[in-house]
C-alpha positions in Angstrom: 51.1 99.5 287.7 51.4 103.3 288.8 49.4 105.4 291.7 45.9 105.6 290.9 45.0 108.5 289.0 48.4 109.1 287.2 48.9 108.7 283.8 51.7 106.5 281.7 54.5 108.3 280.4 53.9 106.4 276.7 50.1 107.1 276.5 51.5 110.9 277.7 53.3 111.0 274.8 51.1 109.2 272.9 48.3 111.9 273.7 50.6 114.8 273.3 51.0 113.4 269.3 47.5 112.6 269.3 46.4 116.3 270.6 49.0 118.0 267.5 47.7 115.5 265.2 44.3 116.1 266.0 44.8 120.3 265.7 46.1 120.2 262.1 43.0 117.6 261.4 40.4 119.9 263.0 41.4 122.9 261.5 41.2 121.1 257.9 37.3 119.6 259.3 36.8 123.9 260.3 38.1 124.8 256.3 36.9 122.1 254.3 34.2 124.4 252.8 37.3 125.7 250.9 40.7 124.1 249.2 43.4 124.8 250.9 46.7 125.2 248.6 49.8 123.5 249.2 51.2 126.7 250.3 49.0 127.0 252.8 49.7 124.0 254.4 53.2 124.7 254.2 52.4 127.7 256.6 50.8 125.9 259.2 53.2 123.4 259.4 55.8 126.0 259.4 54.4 127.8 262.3 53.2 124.6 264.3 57.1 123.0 263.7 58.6 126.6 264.8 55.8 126.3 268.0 56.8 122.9 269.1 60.9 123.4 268.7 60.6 126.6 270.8 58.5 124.9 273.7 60.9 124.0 276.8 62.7 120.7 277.0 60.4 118.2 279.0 61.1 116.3 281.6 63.4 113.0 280.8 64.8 109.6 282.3 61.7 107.7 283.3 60.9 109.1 286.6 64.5 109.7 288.0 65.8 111.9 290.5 66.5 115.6 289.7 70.5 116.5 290.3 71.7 119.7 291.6 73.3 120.2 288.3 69.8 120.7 286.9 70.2 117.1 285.5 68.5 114.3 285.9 68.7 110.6 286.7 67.3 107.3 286.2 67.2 106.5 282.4 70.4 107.6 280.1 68.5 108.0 277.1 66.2 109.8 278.4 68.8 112.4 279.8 70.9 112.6 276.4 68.0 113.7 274.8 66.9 116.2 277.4 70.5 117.6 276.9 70.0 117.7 273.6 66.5 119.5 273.5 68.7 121.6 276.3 71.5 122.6 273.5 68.9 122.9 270.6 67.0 125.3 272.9 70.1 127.7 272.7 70.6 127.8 269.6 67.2 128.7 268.6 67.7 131.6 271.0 70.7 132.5 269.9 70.1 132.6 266.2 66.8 134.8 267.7 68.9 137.1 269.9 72.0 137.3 267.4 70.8 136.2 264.0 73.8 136.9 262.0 76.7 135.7 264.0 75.0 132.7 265.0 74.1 131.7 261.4 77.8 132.8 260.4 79.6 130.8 262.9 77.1 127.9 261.8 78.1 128.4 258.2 81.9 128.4 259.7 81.6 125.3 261.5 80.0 123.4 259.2 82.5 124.5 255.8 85.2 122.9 258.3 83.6 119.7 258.5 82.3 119.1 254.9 86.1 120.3 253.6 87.8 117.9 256.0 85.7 114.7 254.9 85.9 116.2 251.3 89.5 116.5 251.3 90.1 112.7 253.2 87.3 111.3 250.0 90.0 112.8 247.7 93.1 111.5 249.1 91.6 108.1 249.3 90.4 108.1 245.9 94.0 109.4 245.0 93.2 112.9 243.7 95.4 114.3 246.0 98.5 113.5 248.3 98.3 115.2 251.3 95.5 117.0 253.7 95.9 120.5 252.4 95.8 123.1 255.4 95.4 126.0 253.5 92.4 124.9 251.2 90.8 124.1 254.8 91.3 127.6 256.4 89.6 128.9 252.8 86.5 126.8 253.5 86.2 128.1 257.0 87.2 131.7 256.0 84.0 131.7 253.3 81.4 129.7 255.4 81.8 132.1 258.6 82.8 135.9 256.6 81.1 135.4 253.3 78.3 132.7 253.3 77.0 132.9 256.5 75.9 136.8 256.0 75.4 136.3 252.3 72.8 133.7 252.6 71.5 135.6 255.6 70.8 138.6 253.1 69.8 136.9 250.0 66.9 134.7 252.0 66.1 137.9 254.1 65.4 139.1 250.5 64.0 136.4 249.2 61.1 136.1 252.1 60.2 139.5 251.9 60.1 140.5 247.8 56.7 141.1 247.1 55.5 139.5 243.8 51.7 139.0 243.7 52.6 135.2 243.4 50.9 132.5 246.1 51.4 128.9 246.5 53.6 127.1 244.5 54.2 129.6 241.8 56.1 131.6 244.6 58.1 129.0 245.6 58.9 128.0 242.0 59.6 131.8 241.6 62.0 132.0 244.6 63.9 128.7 243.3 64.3 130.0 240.0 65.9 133.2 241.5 68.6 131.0 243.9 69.2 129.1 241.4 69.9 130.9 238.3 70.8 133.9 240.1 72.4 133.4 243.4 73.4 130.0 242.7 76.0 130.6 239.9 77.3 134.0 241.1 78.1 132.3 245.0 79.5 128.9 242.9 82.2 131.5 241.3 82.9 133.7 244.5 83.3 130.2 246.3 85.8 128.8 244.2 87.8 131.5 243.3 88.1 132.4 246.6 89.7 128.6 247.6 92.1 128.4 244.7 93.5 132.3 245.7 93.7 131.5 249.6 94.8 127.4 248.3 97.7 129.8 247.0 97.1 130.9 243.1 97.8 133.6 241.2 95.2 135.6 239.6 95.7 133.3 235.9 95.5 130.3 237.7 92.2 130.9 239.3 90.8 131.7 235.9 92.3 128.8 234.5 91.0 126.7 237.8 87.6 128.4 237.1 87.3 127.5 233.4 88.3 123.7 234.1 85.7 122.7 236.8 83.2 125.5 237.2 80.4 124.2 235.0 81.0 121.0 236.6 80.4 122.2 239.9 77.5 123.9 238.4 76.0 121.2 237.1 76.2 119.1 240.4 74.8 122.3 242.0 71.7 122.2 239.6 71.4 118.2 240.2 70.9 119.1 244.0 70.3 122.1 245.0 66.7 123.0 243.7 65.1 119.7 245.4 66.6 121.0 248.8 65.2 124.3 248.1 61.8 123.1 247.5 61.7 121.3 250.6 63.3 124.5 252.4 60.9 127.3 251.2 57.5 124.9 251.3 58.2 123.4 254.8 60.8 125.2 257.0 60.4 128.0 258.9 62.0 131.2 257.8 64.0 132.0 260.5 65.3 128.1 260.0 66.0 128.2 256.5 69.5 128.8 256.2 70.6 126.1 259.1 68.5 123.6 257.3 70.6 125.1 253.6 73.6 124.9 256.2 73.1 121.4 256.3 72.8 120.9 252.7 75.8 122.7 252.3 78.0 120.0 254.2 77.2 117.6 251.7 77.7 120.3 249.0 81.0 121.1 250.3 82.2 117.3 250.3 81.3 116.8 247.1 82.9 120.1 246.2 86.0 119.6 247.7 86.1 116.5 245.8 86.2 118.4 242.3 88.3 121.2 243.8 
């Protein structure tokens, strides 16, 4: 029942689907004379996901009143989400502007949450007494100063090794190298890293090591190499290790389970 002439906000959103839809479907109608690989595909929704995150934050809550505060009124959920857009919005410009310390306090702040619902999982299963401070500092300490800029590096590497491979045989290629390669050797760092900061000697954390590393291994090979193919077929580069950052919360619970 609006002014003549204006449009509904729902069949505004409906069209602004409809319009992204309709580009991926004419560009297939433009290239149908020849298959497209999966890897292509990948690409374009790579760089049409990347497009739409980095537009600005629309307008929300139904029609309300703009507050001075740059807010505005009339519909909550509408305004929660328009903050949230807001928030998203910086990061993304962050992690442009200042790639490596955003990713590393990412990878920082993220450790500290995975450890600390790790750590309560184990002391209600009875695995261990007490929340331990010092194994929690450890997970921070790694995620910010040693994951964060290692994962930086190796995808940096990763996206930008020349093989001669296309399509799936690349991805499959770069799985097989975080997997087998960077996979194991970050496992070990990772763990012997907690048990010396948890407070072991040097015997200890080889002891600690040979007693639950191929266990940890083997979880990581259960889990990791789905995420990854996921990760290097669908999410933007400059994405990739907030979407493995993610991964890694639920990787560090299950971790700090076993450690």
């Amino acid at each position: 029942d609006g002014k003549e002439g204006e449009v509904p906000q729902s069949m505004a959103a409906a069209g602004g689907l409809g319009g992204f839809a309709g580009g991926v479907s004419v560009r297939r109608e433009e290239e149908s004379d020849e298959p497209r690989s999966s890897q292509d595909i990948g690409e374009e929704l790579r760089r049409r996901v990347a497009h739409e995150m980095r537009r600005p934050p629309p307008m929300a809550g139904g029609g309300g009143v703009r507050r001075p505060g740059g807010r505005q009124g009339g519909g909550g959920g509408g305004g929660v989400s328009a903050e949230l857009l807001s928030w998203w919005n910086k990061y993304l410009e962050a992690n442009k502007q200042y790639p490596l310390a955003t990713k590393m306090a990412t990878s920082g702040v993220l450790s500290a949450v995975g450890n600390s619902i790790g750590q309560r999982i184990a002391i209600a299963r009875g695995k261990q007494k007490d929340f331990a401070m010092k194994k929690f500092a450890a997970f921070i300490l790694f995620g910010s100063c040693i994951s964060g800029p290692a994962s930086h590096l190796w995808l940096k590497f990763l996206n930008s090794r020349k093989t001669g491979l296309k399509g799936q045989q690349l991805v499959l290629y770069k799985i097989c190298l975080d997997r087998l390669v960077y996979g194991p050797c970050f496992n070990a760092v990772q763990m012997a890293f907690v048990y010396k900061v948890s407070g072991q000697n040097a015997e200890q954390v080889w002891k600690s090591l040979k007693a639950n590393f191929l266990q940890a291994q083997t979880l990581n090979l259960k889990m990791w190499p789905f995420a990854q193919y996921f990760n290097f077929n669908f999410v933007p580069p400059e994405l990739q290790l907030l979407y493995m950052n993610f991964v890694a919360l639920v990787w560090t619970i299950l971790l700090s389970t076993i450690l």
